[in-house]
N, C-alpha and C positions, 0 to 999 in steps of 0.2 A: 440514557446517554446513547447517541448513537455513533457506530463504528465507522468513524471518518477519524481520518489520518492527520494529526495535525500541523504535520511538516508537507509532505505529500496531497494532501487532500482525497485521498483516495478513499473510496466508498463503494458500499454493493449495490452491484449493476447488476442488470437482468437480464434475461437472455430465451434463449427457447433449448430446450430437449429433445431432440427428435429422434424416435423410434422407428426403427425398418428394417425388414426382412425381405430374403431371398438372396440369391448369391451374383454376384459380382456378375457381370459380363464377360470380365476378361478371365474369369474361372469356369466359364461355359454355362454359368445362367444366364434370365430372361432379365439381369438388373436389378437392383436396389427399389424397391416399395416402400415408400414412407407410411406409416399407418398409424401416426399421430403425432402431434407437437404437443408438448408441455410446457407451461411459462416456468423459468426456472431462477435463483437466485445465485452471483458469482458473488461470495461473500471477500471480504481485505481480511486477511492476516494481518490483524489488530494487538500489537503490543503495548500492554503498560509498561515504562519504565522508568527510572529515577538514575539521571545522568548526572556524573560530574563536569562541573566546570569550571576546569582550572581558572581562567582568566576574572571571575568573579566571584571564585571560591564558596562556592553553594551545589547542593546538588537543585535538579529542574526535575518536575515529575510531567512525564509526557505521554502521550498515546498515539504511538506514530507505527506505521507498519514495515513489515519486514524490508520494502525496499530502502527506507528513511532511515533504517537503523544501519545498514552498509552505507549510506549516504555520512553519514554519523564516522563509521570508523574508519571510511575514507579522507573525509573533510576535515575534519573534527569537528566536538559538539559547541564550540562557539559561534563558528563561522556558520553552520546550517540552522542553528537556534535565533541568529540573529536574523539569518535570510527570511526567517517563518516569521519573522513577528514575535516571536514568544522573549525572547530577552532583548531588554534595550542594549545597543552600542555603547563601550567607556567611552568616559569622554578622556582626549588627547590631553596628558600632564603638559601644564605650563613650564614655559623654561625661566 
């Protein structure tokens, strides 16, 4: 299973590491020497978790990341479960 978010969609991205020495310019060195890059991996802060939902009285089990879960106890977990795709809309009682 891989760690993609699935309100957010967020996923690990890659990036570089780079390593260097010597001392600053403006602290009276000759500057920063880079003396390697490294491919590196920015992993998502991937949570499982098992929300309630009042409005269809069930709990949802999700894998959504730290910022989906503020997103959650901002909105609430109807409104942003329905935005994802993950729970259908009620439908409107007839009068």
């Amino acid at each position: 299973m891989s760690r993609v978010c699935q309100i957010t969609g967020r996923r690990t991205r890659v990036g570089n590491s780079i390593a260097r020495r010597g001392l600053a310019k403006p602290k009276g060195g000759i500057g920063l020497k880079t003396t390697g890059v490294t491919r590196r991996k920015f992993k998502a802060n991937i949570q499982r978790k098992r929300i309630w939902v009042p409005e269809v009285k069930r709990f949802v089990r999700v894998r959504l990341s730290t910022k989906a879960l503020k997103a959650i106890t901002v909105k609430g977990p109807y409104r942003v479960l329905v935005d994802a795709g993950l729970i259908k809309p009620l439908r409107a009682k007839k009068k």
